[in-house]
N, C-alpha and C positions, 0 to 999 in steps of 0.2 A: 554125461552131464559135467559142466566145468564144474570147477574146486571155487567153494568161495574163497573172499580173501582173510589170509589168518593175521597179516599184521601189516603197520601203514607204509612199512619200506616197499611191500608189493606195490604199493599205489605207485610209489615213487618209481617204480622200475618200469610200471606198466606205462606210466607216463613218457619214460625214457625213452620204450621202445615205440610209442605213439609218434615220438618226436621225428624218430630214425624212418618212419614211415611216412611224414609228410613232407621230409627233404629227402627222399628214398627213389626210387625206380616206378615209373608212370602206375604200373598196377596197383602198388600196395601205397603209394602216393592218393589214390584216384578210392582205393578202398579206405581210407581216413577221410579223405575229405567227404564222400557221403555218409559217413559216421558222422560228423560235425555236421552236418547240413541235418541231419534226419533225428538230431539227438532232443530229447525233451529237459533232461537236469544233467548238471555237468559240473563236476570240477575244475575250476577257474585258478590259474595258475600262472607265473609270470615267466616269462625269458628275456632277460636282459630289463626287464622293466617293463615290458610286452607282456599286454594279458594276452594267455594262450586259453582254448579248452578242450577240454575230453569227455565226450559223451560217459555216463556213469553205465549204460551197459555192455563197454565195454572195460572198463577199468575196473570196475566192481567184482571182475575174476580173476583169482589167481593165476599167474604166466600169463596175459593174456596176449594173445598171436594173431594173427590174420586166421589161422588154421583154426585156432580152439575156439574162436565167437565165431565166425559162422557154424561149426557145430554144435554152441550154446540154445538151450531153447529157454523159451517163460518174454516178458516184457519186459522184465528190468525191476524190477517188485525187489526182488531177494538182493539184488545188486544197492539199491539205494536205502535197506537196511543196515549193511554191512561195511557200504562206505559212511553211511552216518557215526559208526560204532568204534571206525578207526579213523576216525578225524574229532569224532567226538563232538560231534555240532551236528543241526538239523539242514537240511539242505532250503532254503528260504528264495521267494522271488527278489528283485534286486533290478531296478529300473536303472542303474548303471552298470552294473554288469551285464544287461541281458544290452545295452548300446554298446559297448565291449565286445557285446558277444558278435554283435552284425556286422562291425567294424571286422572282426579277424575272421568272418566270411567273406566279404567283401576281398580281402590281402591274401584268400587262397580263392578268389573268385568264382565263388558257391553260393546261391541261394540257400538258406534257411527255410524249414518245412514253417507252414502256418502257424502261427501262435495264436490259441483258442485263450478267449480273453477269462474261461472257466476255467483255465488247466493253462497258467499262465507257465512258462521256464522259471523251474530253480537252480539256487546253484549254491555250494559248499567250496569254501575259499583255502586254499592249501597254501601255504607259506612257505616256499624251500627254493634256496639260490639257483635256480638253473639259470647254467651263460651261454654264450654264443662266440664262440670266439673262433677268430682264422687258424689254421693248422699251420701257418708259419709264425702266426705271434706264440702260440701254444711252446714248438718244440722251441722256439726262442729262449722261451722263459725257462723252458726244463733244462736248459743249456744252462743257462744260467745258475738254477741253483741248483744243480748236477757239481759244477767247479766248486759254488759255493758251501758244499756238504762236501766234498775232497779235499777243500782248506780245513775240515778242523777232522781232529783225531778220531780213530775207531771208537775210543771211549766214549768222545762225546756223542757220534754219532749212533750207537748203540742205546746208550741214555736217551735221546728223542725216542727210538723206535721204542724202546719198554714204555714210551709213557705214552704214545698214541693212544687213542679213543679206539680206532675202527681199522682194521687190516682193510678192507673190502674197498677199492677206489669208487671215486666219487665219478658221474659220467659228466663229461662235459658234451654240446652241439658243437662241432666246428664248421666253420666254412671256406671252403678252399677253390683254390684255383687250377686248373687243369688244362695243357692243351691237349689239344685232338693231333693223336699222330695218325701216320698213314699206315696202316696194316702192310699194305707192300714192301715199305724201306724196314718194318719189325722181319718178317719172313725172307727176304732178301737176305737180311743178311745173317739172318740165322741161317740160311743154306749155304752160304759163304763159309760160314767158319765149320761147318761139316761135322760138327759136336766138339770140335775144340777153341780154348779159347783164346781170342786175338791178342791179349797181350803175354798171357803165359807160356801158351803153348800147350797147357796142358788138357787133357780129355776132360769134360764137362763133368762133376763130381756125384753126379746123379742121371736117373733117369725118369723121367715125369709118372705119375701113377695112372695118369689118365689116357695120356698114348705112346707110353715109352721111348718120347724124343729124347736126346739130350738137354739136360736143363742149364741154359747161358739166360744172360739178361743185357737187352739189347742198350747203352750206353751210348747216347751222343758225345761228341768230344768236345764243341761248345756249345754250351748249353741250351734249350731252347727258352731258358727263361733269361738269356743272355741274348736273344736276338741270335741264336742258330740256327742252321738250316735241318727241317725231316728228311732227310736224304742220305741212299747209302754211304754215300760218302764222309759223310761228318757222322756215322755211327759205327759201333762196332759192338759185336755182341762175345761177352765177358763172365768169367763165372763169379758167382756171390762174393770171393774173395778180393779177386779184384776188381769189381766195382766197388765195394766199400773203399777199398784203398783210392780209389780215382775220386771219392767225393771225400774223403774225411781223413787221407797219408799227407 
């Protein structure tokens, strides 16, 4: 039997990982969206200003996973007690959030189960900043004031961290961009350098735990977000060290 929920950061979390599942991998992608299609009352929530929602029988459990609600049993009954209790509000129908709600089926292009005009959708409104931001603007900014917390003294720097609220980081959505390399010119030339690496020379510093290759890391030399070519030729495969050194000496 799942674990109810004992306090509202679960919610937050369970939402987080709701999120990670509908920008995720086709399966666990495809297991959210008919959660959202099939769900009767939900927690309405924004990203970016973007009303998002989560069915409450899956939120309404502690950790909850793709693993631990399909092993959950009941209707959602105990669920929609529990999220009332830690949001502190009643879950209510709502003729603009439930057009909200068809609108962000519609953006994951899912029908909606029938709505019985006796057992209309409710929904309980949660309030908390979730963003959406690219993984180049992100570590931008961490760059940023990374230098700007190394301009001032240990002292000061120690003084912030005693007065923080919350050790526990905050999750941000990112969205990124990625090209598709070609498997061949990865394994080509990993067999090239024969466990050692192309610009050291040295034997590869490990060995993988999964099938005891040597562990390199395959490095173009100009970039491909610079307009360079996937080919053995413009890659060379390098160990952790000195790839670090090749994007950031």
């Amino acid at each position: 039997m799942a674990k109810r929920l004992a306090t509202k950061r679960e919610i937050i979390e369970n939402i987080e990982k709701f999120e990670l599942y509908l920008n995720g991998k086709p399966n666990k992608k495809n297991f959210a969206k008919k959660l959202v299609a099939a769900g009767q009352n939900f927690i309405a929530y924004k990203v970016d200003g973007n009303h998002h929602f989560i069915p409450s029988r899956y939120v309404g459990h502690a950790k909850a996973t793709k693993k631990n609600h399909l092993k959950a049993t009941g209707d959602g009954g105990n669920t929609t007690i529990s999220i009332g209790k830690k949001l502190g509000q009643k879950h209510q129908s709502n003729t603009e959030l439930n057009q909200k709600y068809h609108t962000f089926c519609q953006d994951l292009s899912i029908k909606p189960r029938k709505e019985q005009s006796s057992n209309p959708r409710k929904f309980w409104i949660l309030n908390y900043p979730f963003t959406k931001e690219t993984l180049a603007d992100y570590h931008a900014q961490l760059a940023i004031s990374v230098k700007q917390s190394s301009n001032d003294s240990s002292k000061v720097r120690r003084k912030r961290l005693a007065k923080r609220k919350k050790v526990k980081p905050s999750v941000i959505f990112v969205q990124t961009k990625v090209y598709e390399r070609n498997p061949d010119v990865i394994s080509e030339v990993l067999s090239r350098a024969k466990g050692k690496c192309e610009e050291c020379n040295m034997p590869a510093p490990f060995r993988k735990k999964k099938n005891k290759k040597p562990y390199l890391e395959v490095h173009h030399i100009v970039r491909l977000a610079d307009d360079g070519d996937d080919t053995i030729k413009n890659a060379e495969a390098l160990c952790p060290n000195c790839h670090r050194e090749k994007h950031f000496g």
